[in-house]
C-alpha positions, 0 to 999 in steps of 0.5 A, spaced: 393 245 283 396 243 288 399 247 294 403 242 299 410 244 297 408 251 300 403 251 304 403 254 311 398 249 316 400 245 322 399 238 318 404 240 312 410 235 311 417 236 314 420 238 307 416 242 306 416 246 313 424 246 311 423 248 304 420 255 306 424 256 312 429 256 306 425 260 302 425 266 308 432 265 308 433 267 301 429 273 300 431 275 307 438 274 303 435 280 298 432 284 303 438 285 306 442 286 300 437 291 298 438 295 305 447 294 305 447 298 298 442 303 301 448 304 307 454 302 304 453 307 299 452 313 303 458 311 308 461 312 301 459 319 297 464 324 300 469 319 296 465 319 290 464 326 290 471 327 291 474 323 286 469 324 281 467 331 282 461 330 283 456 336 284 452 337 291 446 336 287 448 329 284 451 327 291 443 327 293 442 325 286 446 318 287 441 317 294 436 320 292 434 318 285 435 310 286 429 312 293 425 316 287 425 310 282 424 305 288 418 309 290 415 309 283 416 302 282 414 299 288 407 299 287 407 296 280 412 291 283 407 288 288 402 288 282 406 285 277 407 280 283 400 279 284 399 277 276 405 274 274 407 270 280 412 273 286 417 268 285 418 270 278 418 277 279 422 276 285 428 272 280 427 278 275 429 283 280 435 279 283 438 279 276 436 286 275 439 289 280 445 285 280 446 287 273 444 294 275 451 294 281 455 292 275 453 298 272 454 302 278 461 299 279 464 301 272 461 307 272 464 312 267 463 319 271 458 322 276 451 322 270 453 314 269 452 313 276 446 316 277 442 313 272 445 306 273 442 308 280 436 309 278 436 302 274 439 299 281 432 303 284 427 300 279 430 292 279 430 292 287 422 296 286 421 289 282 424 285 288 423 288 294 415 288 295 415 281 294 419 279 300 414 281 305 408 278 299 412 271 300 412 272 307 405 273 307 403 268 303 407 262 306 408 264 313 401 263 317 398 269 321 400 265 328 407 265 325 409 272 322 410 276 329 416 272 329 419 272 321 417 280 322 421 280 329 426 277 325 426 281 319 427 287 324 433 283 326 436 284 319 434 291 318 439 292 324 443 286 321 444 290 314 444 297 318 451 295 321 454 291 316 453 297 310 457 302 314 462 297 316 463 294 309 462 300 305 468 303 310 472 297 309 471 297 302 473 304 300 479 304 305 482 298 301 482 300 295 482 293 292 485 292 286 485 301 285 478 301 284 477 305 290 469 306 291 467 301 286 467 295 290 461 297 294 457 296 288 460 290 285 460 286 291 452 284 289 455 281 284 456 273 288 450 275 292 446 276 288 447 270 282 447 265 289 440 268 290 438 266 283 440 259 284 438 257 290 431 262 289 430 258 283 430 252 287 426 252 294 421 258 293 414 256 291 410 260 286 404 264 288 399 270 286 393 273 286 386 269 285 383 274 280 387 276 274 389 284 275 391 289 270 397 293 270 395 301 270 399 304 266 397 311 267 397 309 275 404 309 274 404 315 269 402 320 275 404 317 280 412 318 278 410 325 275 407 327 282 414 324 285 418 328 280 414 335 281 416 334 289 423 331 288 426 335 283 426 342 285 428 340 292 433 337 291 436 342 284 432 347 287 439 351 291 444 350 285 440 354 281 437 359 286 431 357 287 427 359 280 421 359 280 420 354 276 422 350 282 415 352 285 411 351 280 414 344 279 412 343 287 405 345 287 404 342 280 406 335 284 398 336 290 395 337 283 397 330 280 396 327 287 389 330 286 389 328 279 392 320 281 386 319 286 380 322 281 383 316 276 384 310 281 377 311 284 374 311 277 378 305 274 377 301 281 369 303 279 371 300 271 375 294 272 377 293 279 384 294 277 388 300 280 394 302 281 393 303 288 388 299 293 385 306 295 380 300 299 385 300 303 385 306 307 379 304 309 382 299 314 385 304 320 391 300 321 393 300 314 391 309 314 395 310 320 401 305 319 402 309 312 402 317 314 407 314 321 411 310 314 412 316 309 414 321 316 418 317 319 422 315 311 423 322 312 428 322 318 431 317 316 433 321 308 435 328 312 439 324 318 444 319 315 446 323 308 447 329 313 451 325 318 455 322 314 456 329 310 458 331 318 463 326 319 467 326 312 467 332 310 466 337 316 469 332 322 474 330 316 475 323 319 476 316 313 471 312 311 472 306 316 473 312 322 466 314 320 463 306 319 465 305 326 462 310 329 456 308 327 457 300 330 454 303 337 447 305 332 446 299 328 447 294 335 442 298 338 437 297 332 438 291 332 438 288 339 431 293 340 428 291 333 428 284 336 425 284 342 420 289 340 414 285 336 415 278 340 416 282 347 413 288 348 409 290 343 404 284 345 404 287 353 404 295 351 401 295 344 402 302 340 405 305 346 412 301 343 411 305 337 410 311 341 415 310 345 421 308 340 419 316 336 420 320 343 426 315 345 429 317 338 427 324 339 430 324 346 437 321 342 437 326 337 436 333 342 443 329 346 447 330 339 445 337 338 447 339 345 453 334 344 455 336 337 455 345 339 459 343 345 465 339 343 465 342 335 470 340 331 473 337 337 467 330 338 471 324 338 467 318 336 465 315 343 462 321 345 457 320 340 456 313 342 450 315 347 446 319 343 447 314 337 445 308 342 438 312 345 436 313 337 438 307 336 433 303 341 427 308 339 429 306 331 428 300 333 422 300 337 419 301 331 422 298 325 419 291 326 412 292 329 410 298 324 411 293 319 406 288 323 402 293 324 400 295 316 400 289 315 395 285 320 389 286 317 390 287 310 387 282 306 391 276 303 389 277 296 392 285 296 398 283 299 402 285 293 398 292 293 400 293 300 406 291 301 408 296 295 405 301 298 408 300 304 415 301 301 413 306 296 411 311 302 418 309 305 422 310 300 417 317 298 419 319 304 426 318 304 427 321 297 423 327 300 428 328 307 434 327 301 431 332 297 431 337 303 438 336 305 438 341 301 434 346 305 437 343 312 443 342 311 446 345 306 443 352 306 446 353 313 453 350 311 453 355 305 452 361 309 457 359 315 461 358 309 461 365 307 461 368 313 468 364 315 467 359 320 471 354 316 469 347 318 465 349 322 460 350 317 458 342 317 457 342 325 452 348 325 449 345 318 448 338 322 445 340 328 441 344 324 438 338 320 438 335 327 433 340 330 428 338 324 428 331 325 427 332 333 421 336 330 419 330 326 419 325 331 414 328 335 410 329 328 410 321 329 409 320 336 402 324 334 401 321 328 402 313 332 395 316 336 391 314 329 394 307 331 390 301 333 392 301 341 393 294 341 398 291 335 394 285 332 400 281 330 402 281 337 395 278 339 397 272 334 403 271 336 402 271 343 394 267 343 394 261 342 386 262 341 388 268 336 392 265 332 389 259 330 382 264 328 388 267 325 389 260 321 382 260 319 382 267 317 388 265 312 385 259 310 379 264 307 384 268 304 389 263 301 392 265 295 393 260 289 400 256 289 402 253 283 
């Protein structure tokens, strides 16, 4: 079959390197949709739960149960992808995430919500993790430092234009539907993606055919639901017993799920999750840094927003803006890091990002407990722009770095497992909100602080992701002391060993 509409080498036609630059483009488009909603949304649940009195538990639940399907289904999405073609898969959960916004749009009450949530997570698991398996399969390894830098541009794009727009959104009000809009926004973008993905993405998938496994996927989101669920309803019920069990229920499957892949990988070759994978050093060390780091992000920015809303009493716009120094900061650092500094300095990059970060972090604490419920948003503007630069510093080259020597015909596999650790991860720091922030907010509250409460709650939560930052900064040492992907991007002589690694691994293209 031929493959000159999309191959990747040095002699193909014009066209056909126009074609997918426009590729990139349309499921970067997706990419950045995925990342808006995620931002766009938290902006807008003090919102939320005060027009349709949502409970804390499905305020979490709204964040947290759209991370936990997302996560659940990543992986199966990558192998769907590998045997059905990407670009199909890729179409599907377009429309079905686009279908899912509606849905989240015209919900009735908070439980609608949540589930069209959930919905909205499994269509973007359909979604996502062919992003980067398009990417992989079309771009050359002498290419990809540049389309991951880029991709670290749009997860800084995305990160400030959601709180932006998700602030703008609900302060308008537009046409009395308040929060609504947020999600129907999703609508024009992605039936665009639709249209124009249809037309210029070319179609791949694995060499060999590979089977769904179903039970794979069975464990997998049983053991994320035992963790997830009593963390996240565990304080609203009085932490019952049942909620440890559940937790401890969750090391079990996990044991479980590692038993039976390794035993389906022996019958068929077929698993849910490539556990060869973790044979590769990179890949390992790139997964426990993605799942921690998944974790930060899922207890910061619910509690921040929770921060500034409720406890700071500011609007939505007010709170947005606030963040614009933040997004910047990622952005400009996540550019910067794959095709500058990382060829140079390697993991200490990422290492560097961790502290930096960390550093950011302990400067809000001492801020937030001197100023109290009198901060105004340019005294935050210094610790969120350190943070910002650590974040960045490890966004786009983390990606790289999983990625770089993972075969070509498991990059379905890997780049859902990729996500789906992210996301666990995230949904896990949502669930322990709970633990971090709104523990300490109650018991402030009961002893009369008032408003107050949400400062000693958000500094709380701070403490611990400083905690987890130097995890990750540990964890980083597992990492390869010189980025792969760095030496493609900046060796002529690699990246042309790289082209004909690629070669070898070249997926069919139909």
């Amino acid at each position: 079959m031929s493959s000159s509409s999309s191959t990747t080498s040095p002699e193909a036609p014009p066209e056909a390197d126009r074609r997918r630059w426009f590729a990139l483009a349309i499921v970067m488009t997706a990419a950045f949709m995925d990342l808006v909603d995620v931002t766009i949304v938290n902006v807008a649940l003090p919102t939320i739960q005060h027009d349709e009195g949502a409970s804390t538990g499905q305020i979490q639940w709204i964040t947290a149960g759209y991370a936990l399907a997302f996560a659940a289904l990543l992986i199966t999405g990558g192998r769907l992808g590998d045997i059905f073609g990407r670009k199909r898969l890729f179409l599907l959960g377009v429309a079905g995430f686009t279908l899912a916004s509606a849905l989240c749009g015209f919900a009735a009450n908070p439980e609608m919500l949540v589930a069209s949530r959930i919905l909205q997570g499994g269509m973007a698991a359909m979604m996502v993790p062919q992003v980067l398996s398009i990417v992989h399969a079309t771009f050359p390894a002498h290419e990809r430092g540049k389309v991951f830098g880029l991709f670290g541009a749009i997860v800084g794009m995305g990160a400030v234009t959601g709180p932006l727009l998700g602030a703008l959104l609900t302060e308008w009000n537009i046409a009395g539907l308040e929060w609504r809009p947020i999600f129907l926004i999703n609508l024009p973008v992605g039936i665009a993606a639709l249209i124009l993905g249809a037309r210029v993405i070319g179609e791949s998938r694995a060499p060999k055919a590979l089977k769904l496994d179903l039970v794979g996927v069975a464990l997998v989101t049983l053991a994320m639901l035992a963790l997830v669920h009593p963390l996240t309803q565990g304080r609203e019920n009085g932490w019952p017993l049942w909620g440890y069990v559940m937790m401890a229920a969750s090391v079990v499957i996990v044991g479980v799920l590692v038993a039976y892949e390794k035993a389906k990988a022996r019958r068929d070759g077929s698993p849910l999750i490539e556990l060869s994978l973790f044979k590769v050093k990179s890949f390992a060390a790139g997964i426990a840094v993605q799942t921690v780091f998944g974790i930060v992000t899922g207890i910061f920015f619910l509690t921040w927003t929770l921060y500034m809303q409720l406890g700071l009493g500011w609007s939505a716009l007010r709170a947005g803006l606030t963040g614009v120094p933040f997004s910047i900061a990622v952005s400009v650092a996540a550019g910067i890091s794959v095709q500058k500094l990382v060829p140079r300095f390697g993991r200490k990059v990422l290492q560097a990002g961790a502290l930096t970060m960390a550093v950011g972090v302990l400067i809000y604490v001492a801020e937030a407990g001197h100023y109290g419920l009198g901060i105004a948003a340019w005294q935050m503007a210094l610790p969120l722009v350190v943070m910002g630069v650590g974040m960045g510093l490890i966004v786009a080259p983390l990606t790289d770095a999983v990625l770089s020597e993972v075969p070509r015909e498991h990059s379905g596999s890997a780049s859902g497992l990729i996500n789906t650790v992210m996301q666990m991860g995230n949904a896990l720091g949502l669930s322990l909100v709970s633990v971090v922030f709104f523990n300490v907010v109650e018991d402030r509250f009961a002893q009369g602080v008032g408003n107050a409460a949400f400062v000693d709650g958000f500094r709380s939560a701070l403490v611990w992701v400083a905690g987890i930052l130097v995890g990750i900064f540990a964890l980083m040492f597992a990492l390869p002391k010189a980025s792969g992907g760095a030496e493609e991007a900046g060796s002529p002589a690699a990246a042309e060993a790289g082209q004909e690694k690629d070669e070898r691994r070249e997926p069919e293209l139909v």
